[in-house]
Structure formats: structure tokens, C-alpha cells
N, C-alpha and C positions, 0 to 999 in steps of 0.2 A: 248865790251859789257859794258854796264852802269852799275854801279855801283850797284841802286835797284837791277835790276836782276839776277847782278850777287852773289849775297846775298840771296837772294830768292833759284836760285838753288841748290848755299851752302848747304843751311837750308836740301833742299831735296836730298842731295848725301853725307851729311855727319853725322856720329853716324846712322849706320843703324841699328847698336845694339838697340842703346835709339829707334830706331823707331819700332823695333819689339818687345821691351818690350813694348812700349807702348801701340803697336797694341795686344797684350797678353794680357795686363791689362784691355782695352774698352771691348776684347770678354768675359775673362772671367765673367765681371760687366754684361753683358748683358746676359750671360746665366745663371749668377746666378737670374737674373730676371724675367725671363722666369720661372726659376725654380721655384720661389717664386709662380708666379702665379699658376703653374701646383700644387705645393703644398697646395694652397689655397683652390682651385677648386677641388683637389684629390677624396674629398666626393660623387663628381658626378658621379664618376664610382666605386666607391666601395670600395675606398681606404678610410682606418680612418683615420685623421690626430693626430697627437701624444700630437699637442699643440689646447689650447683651441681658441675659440675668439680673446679674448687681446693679446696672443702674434702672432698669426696669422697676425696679423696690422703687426708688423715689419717686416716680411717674404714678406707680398705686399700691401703695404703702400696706393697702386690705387685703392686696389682690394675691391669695395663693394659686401654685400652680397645680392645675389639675388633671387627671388624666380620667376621663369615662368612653364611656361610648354612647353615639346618639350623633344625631344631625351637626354637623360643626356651626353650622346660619343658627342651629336654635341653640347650641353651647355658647355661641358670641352673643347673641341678643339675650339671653338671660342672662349670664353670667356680668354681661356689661348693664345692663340695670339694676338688674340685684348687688354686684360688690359696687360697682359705679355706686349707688347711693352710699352706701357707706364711706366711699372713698369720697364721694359729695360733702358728704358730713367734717370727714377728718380734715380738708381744703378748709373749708366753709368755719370751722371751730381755731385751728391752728391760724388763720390769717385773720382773722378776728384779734387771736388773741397776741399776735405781731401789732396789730396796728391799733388796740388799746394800750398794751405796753409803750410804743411809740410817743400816743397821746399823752398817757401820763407820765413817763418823763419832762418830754417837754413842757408839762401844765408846772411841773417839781422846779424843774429850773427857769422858769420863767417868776416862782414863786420863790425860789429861793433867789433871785437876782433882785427883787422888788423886799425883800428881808434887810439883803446887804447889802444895798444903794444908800450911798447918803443923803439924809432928804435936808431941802434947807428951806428954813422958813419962811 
């Protein structure tokens, strides 16, 4: 087997730990987003929400406010699946991109401390 591939499937048969955490981390990012929206949206069925307007933003960053007419069960359930993905996505993207930045820091300074150690022979 050549080389690329055999690297490739490496990637995929080894650290199944790393790859179930990490699959842990994508779901939970994503139903925290999901939730955000349902949170958002709560008002439409008769839920108060506890935070006003402005902090409501950060709970669903996608989520504008809307005024139509129509069933409020079906403006909550659509509106919370439809922005909910989106706001899925924007969780899902921005804590990825926390906890790569993290990673590579600390790979930077763990490299840069193995640079400036003095080694003795």
C-alpha cells in the first residue's frame, strides 16, 4: 500500500478515544445550538425567557426577531430548526476554532520550550 493511504487510514483507525471525544464535542456544540434557538424562540409558545433582547444575541447569534402570522407551535418548530441549524453551524465552527487555536498554542510553546532548553550531552 502506498504510502498516502496508508497514512490516511492510520488517521482513521488510530486514537478512537480522540475521535469520540471529538465526535462528543461537534454534538454537544450543536445541540447547544439548537437549544439557543429553541431558547430564543421559547416566547412563541408561552415560555418567558429569563434574559432580555441583548443577551438573547449570544444565546443565537443567527437568530432574528420576527413578527408574521401563522400558528406560533409551527413559527417555534420551524424557525427553531431552520435558524437552530444555522446557529448549529456558527457553535459547531467558532468552538472548533477555540479549541484548535488552544491546541496550537500549546504544540508552539511546548516547541518553543524544547528550542530553548539547554540540552547536555
Amino acid at each position: 500500500m502506498s504510502r498516502p493511504f496508508k497514512s490516511f487510514f492510520d488517521f482513521w483507525t488510530s486514537d478512537v478515544k480522540d475521535h469520540r471525544r471529538g465526535l462528543a464535542i461537534t454534538t454537544a456544540l450543536a445541540v447547544l445550538g439548537y437549544a439557543g434557538a429553541a431558547y430564543f424562540y421559547a416566547g412563541l409558545v408561552g415560555f418567558n425567557p429569563v434574559l432580555n433582547l441583548h443577551q438573547l444575541f449570544f444565546v443565537c447569534p443567527v437568530c432574528p426577531c420576527i413578527t408574521s402570522f401563522g400558528d406560533p407551535t409551527d413559527k417555534f418548530i420551524g424557525r427553531t430548526f431552520g435558524l437552530g441549524t444555522m446557529n448549529a453551524i456558527a457553535f459547531i465552527s467558532i468552538g472548533w476554532l477555540l479549541i484548535a487555536t488552544y491546541k496550537g498554542v500549546r504544540l508552539l510553546k511546548s516547541k518553543m520550550s524544547q528550542v530553548l532548553s539547554p540540552t547536555h550531552p
